[in-house]
C-alpha positions as CSV (number, residue, x, y, z in Angstrom):
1,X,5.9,-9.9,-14.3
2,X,5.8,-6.3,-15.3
3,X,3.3,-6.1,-18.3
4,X,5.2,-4.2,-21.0
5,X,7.6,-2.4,-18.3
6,X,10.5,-0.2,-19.0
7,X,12.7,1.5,-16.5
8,X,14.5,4.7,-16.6
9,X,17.2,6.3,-14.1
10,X,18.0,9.8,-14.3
11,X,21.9,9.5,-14.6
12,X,23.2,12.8,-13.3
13,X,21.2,13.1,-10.1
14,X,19.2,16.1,-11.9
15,X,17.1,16.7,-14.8
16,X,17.2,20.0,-17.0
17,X,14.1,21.5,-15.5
18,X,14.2,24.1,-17.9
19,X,13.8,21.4,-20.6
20,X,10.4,20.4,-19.2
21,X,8.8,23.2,-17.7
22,X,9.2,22.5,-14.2
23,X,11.6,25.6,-13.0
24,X,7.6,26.5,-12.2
25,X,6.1,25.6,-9.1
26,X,3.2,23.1,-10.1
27,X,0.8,25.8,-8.5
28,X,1.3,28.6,-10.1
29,X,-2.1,30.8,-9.6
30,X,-5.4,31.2,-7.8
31,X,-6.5,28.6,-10.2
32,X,-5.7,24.7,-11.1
33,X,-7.4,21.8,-12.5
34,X,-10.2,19.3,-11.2
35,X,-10.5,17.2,-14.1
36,X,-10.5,19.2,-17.3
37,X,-11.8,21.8,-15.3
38,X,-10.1,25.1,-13.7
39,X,-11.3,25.5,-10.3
40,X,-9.8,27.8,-7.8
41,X,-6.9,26.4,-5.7
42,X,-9.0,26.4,-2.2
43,X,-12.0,24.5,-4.0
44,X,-9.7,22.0,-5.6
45,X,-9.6,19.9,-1.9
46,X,-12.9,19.9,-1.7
47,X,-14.0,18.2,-4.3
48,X,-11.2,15.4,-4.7
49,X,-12.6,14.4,-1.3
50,X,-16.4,14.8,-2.2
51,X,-15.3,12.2,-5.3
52,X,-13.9,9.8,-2.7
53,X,-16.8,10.2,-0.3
54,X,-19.0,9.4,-3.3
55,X,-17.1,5.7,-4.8
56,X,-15.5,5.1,-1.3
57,X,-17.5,1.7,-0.5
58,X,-17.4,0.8,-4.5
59,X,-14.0,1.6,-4.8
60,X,-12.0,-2.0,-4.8
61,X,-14.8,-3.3,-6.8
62,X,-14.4,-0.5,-9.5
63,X,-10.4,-1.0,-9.5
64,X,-10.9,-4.4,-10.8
65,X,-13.6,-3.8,-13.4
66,X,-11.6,-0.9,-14.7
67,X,-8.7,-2.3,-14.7
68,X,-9.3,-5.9,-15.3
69,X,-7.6,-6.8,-12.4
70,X,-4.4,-5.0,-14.0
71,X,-4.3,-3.1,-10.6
72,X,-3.5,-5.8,-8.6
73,X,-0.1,-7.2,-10.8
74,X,0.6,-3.1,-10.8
75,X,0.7,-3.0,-7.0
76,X,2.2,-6.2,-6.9
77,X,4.7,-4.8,-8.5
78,X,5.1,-2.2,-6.3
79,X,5.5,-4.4,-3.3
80,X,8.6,-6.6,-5.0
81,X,10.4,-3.7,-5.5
82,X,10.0,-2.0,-1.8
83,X,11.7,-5.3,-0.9
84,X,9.9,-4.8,2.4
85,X,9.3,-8.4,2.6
86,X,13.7,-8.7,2.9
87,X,13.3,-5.5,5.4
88,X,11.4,-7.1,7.3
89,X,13.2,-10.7,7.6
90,X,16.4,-8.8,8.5
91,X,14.2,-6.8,11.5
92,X,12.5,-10.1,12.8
93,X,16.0,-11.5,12.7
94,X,17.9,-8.5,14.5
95,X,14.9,-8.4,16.8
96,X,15.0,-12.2,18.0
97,X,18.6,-11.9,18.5
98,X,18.5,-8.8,20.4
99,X,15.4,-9.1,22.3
100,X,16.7,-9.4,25.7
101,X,19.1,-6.2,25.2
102,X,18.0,-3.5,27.4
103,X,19.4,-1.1,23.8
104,X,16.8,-2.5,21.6
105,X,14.3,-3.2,23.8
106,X,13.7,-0.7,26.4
107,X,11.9,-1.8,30.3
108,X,8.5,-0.8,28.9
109,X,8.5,-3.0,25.9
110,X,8.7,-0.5,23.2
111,X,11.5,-1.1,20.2
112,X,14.9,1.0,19.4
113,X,13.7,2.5,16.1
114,X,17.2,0.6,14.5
115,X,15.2,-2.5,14.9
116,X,11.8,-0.9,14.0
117,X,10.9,-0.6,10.2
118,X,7.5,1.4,9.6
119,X,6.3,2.5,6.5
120,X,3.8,5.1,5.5
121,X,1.2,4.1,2.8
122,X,-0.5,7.8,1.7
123,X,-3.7,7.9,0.4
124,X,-4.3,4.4,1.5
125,X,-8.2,4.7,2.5
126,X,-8.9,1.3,1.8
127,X,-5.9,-0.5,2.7
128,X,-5.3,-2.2,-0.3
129,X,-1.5,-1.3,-0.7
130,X,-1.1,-2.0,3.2
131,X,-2.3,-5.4,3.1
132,X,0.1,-6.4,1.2
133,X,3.0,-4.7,3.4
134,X,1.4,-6.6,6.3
135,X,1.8,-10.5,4.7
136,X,4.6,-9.8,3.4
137,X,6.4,-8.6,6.4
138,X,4.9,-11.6,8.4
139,X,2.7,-9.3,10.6
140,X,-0.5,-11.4,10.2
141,X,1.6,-14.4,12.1
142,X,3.3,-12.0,14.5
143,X,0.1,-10.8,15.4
144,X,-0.6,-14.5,17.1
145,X,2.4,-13.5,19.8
146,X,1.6,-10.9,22.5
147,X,3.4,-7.3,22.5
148,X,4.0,-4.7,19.8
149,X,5.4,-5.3,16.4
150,X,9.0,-3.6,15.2
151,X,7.0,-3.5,11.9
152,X,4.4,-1.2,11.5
153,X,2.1,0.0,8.4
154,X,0.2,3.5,8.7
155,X,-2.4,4.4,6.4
156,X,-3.3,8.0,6.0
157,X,-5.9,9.5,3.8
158,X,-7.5,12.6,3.6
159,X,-11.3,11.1,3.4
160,X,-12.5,9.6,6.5
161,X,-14.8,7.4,4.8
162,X,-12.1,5.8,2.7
163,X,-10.1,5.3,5.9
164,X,-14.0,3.6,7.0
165,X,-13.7,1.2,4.7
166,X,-10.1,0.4,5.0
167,X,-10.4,-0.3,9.0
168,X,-13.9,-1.9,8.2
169,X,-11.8,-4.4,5.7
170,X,-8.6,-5.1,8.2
171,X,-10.6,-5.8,11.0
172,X,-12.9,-8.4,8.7
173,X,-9.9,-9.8,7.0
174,X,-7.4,-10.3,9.5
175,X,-9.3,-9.2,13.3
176,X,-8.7,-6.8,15.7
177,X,-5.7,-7.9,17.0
178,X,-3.5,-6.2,14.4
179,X,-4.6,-3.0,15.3
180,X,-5.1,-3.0,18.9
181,X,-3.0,-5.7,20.4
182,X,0.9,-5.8,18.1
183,X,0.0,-2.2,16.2
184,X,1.1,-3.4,13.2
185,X,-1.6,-1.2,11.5
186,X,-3.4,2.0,12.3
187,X,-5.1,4.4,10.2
188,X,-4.9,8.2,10.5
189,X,-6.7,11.1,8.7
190,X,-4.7,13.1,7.1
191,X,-3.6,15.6,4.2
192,X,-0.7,14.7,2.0
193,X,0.5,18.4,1.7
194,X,0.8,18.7,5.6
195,X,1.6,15.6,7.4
196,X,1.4,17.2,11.0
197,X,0.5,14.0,12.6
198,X,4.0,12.7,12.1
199,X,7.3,13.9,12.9
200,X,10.2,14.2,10.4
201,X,12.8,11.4,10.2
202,X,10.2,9.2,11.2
203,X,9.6,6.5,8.6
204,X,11.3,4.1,6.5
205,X,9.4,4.2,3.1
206,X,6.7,6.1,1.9
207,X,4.5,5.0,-0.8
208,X,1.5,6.3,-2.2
209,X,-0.5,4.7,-5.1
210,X,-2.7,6.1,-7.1
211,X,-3.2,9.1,-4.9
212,X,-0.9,11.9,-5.8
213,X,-2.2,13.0,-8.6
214,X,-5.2,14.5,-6.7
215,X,-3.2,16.2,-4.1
216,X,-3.6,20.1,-4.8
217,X,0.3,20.9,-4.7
218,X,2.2,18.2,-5.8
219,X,5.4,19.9,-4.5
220,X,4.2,20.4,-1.2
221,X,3.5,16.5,-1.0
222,X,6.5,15.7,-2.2
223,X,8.5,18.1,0.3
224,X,6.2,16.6,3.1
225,X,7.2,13.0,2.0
226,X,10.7,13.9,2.1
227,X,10.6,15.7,5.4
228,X,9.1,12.5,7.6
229,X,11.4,10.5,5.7
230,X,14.3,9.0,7.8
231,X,17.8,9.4,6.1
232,X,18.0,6.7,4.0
233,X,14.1,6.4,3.5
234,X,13.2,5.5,0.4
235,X,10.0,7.4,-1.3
236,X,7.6,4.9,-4.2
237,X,4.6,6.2,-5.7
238,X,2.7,3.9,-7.9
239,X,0.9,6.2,-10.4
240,X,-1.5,6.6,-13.7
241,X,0.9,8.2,-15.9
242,X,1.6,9.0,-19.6
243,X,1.4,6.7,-22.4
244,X,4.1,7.2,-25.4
245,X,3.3,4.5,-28.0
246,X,0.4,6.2,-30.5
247,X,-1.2,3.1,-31.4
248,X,-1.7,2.0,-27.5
249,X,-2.7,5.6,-25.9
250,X,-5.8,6.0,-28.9
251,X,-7.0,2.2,-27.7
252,X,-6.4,3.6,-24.0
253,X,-8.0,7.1,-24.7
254,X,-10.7,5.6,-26.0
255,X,-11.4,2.7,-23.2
256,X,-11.0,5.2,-20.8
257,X,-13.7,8.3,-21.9
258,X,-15.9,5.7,-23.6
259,X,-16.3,2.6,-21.3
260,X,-15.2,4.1,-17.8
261,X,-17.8,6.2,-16.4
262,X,-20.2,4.2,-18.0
263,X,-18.8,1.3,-15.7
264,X,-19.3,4.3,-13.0
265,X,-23.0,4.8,-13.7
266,X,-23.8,1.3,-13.9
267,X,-21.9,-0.4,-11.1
268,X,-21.4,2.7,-8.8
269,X,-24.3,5.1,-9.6
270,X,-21.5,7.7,-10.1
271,X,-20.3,8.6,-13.5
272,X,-19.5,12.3,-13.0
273,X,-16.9,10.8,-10.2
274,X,-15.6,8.7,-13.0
275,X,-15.1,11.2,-15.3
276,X,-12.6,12.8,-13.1
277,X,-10.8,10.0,-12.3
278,X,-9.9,9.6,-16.0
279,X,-9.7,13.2,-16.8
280,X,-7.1,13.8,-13.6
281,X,-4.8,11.0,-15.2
282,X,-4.1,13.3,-18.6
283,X,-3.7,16.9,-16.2
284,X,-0.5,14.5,-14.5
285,X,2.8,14.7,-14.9
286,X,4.7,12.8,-17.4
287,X,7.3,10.5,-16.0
288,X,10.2,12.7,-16.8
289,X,8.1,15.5,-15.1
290,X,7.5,14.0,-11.9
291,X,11.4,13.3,-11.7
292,X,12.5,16.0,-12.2
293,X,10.0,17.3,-9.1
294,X,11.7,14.9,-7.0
295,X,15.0,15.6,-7.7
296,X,14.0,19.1,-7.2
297,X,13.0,18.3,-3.8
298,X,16.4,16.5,-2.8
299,X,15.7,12.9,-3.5
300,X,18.6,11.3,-4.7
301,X,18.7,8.0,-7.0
302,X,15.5,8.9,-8.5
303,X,14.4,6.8,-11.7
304,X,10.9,5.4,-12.6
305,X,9.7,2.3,-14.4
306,X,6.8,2.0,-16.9
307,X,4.1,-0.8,-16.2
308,X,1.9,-1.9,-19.3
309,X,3.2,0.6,-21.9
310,X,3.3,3.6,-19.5
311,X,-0.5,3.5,-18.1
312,X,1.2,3.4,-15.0
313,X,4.6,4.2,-13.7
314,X,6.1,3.5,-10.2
315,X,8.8,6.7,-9.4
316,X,11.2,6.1,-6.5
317,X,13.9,8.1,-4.4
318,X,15.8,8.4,-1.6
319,X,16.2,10.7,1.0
320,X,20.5,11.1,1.4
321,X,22.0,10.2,4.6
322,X,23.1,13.5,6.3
């Protein structure tokens, strides 16, 4: 079900950036935007990750009563079309039928990366996205069998305490074993704009929901998502985006400045938090915007598809094979 969706596909490959204003790199000065706010670029880091330090153990909580539970059919969404639940049947498969074949599997038990798939969930702190990775690539039952899993989920954040939560949430929901026994999930600190910890080619798909819009440079996330892309890898980012219809952005305007960080006072204790949050969503990218920063990039294939009217969009691309 895709609540009002509509999905566009940039036919030639490349949009006229010229058209919309993104020949200009999306920093473009000492100074950018928290919020409706122009901080200086250095500062801008800071703060994002003083926000999620502030909501990080009422964040789930909050996505549901600001949403209505929306968020959860949006990253449902996001999860059918990865098809990583297919990627992962054809892995299992490859893997039974291979498992005795010193190629795949080498004498120390470790996997050929052609019969690996691992995917990258960015700004993931709480896991939410990656859970759903995990059952639907079967790693919860996997888990029951002893060695590593070809199919891995990482999730990297910048704010430790999201990443807290998230581990705190695995280990309750599904045990340890996931994480220290077939590594089908680990969590790493990290910054979206500089992806040190991993090397490039590395990963199958990349997603990252609801988080780039609060990276500092988008362009240098996007560049780092392409680099530790393997060829082939396929980049998803599951965003709040820009609503077109008049009559359904004044209803959405007005939900989100009126009843929104109220909801953040009374149920978090946090209301300046939640005023960002919905102030960040209007400094984004429109659709065609963030497309044409992708292309720009080198992702190939790139289109994007409006959930609920536009309030959110999921963008995809793919990294060529060389």
């Amino acid at each position: 079900m895709r609540y009002l969706s509509s999905s566009y596909q940039n036919p030639s490959g490349n949009n006229n950036e010229d058209d919309i204003g993104t020949n200009n790199p999306y920093i473009k000065g000492p100074k950018t935007h928290f919020g409706f706010e122009d901080v200086g670029v250095d500062e801008k880091e800071g703060r994002v990750k003083q926000v999620f330090e502030n909501v990080a153990d009422s964040y789930d909580v909050m996505n549901d009563f600001m949403s209505g539970g929306l968020h959860r059919y949006w990253k449902d969404q996001l999860l059918d079309m990865s098809a990583a639940a297919s990627m992962a049947s054809i892995i299992r498969r490859q893997a039974q039928q291979t498992q005795t074949q010193a190629s795949i599997i080498s004498n120390e038990g470790h996997h050929d990366d052609n019969a690996r798939l691992r995917i990258l969930d960015v700004a993931g702190g709480t896991g939410d996205v990656s859970f759903r990775f995990l059952e639907a690539a079967g790693c919860i039952e996997r888990a029951r069998s002893s060695g590593e899993d070809p199919i891995s989920v990482t999730v990297c954040d910048i704010n430790p305490e999201m990443l807290r939560v998230g581990e705190a949430r695995a280990r309750k929901k599904y045990g340890s074993t996931l994480i220290t026994e077939s590594k089908a999930l680990s969590f790493v600190e990290g910054n979206a704009q500089n992806l040190k910890d991993f090397e490039d080619n590395s990963f199958d798909l990349y997603t990252i929901a609801f988080g780039l819009r609060n990276v500092t440079d988008v362009d240098k996330g996007l560049e780092e998502a392409y680099r530790v892309l393997k060829p082939g890898g396929r980049f998803m980012c599951l965003e709040f985006s820009q609503v077109a219809d008049p009559w359904l952005r004044q209803i959405y305007d007005g939900y989100s400045f009126a009843v929104i960080p109220e909801m953040g006072e009374l149920i978090a204790n946090d209301r300046a938090s939640y005023q960002y949050l919905v102030e960040s969503i209007r400094k984004f990218s429109t659709q065609e915007e963030l497309l044409s920063r992708m292309d720009k990039v080198g992702f190939h294939l790139t289109k994007y598809t409006n959930l609920t009217g536009g309030i959110v969009a999921i963008h995809e691309g793919w990294k060529p094979i060389e």
